[in-house]
C-alpha positions in Angstrom: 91.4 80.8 127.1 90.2 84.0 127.3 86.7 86.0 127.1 85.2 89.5 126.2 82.3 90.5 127.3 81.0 93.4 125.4 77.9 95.8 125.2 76.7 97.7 122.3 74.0 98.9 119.6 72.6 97.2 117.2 70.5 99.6 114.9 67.6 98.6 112.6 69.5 97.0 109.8 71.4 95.0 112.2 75.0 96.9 112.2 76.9 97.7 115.2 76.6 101.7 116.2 80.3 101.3 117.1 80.5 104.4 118.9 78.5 102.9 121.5 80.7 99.9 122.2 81.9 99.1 126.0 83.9 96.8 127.4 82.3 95.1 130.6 85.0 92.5 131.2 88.5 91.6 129.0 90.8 88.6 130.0 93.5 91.0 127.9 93.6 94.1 126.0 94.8 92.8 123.0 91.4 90.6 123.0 88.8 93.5 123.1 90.8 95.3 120.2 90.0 91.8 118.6 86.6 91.8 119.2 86.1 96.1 118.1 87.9 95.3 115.0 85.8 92.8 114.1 82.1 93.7 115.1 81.9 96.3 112.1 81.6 93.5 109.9 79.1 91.4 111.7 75.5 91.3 111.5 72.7 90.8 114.3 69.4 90.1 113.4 67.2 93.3 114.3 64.7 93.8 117.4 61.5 94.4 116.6 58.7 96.1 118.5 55.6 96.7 117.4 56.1 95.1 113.9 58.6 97.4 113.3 62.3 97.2 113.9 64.3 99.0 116.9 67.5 99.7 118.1 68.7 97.4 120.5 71.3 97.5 123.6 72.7 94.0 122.7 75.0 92.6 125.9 76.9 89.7 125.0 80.4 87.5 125.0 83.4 86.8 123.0 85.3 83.3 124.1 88.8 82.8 122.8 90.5 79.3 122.8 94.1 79.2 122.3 95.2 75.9 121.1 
């Protein structure tokens, strides 16, 4: 098993500013070029303050399970 645990951007349409992407803790390298490769295709739902949506420092993790 392994685990990323990853902080970045999320802007107001819910993409990942990927330029802002940092690695707080990787079981393995190869597992936190999984987890950049794959965030420009994900979506996060989009802060909102003040009836109006933010940017957002999102800090969260990746678990991997090798069977």
């Amino acid at each position: 098993e392994a685990i990323v645990l990853a902080q970045f951007v999320a802007d107001t349409k819910g993409l990942v500013e990927l330029s802002t992407f940092k690695v707080l803790e990787s079981s393995h390298e190869l597992f936190t070029a999984a987890v950049k490769d794959a965030l420009p295709a994900m979506r996060f739902t989009p802060a909102e303050a003040g009836g109006m949506r933010v940017r957002q420092l999102v800090q969260t993790s990746f678990p991997f399970t090798i069977p």
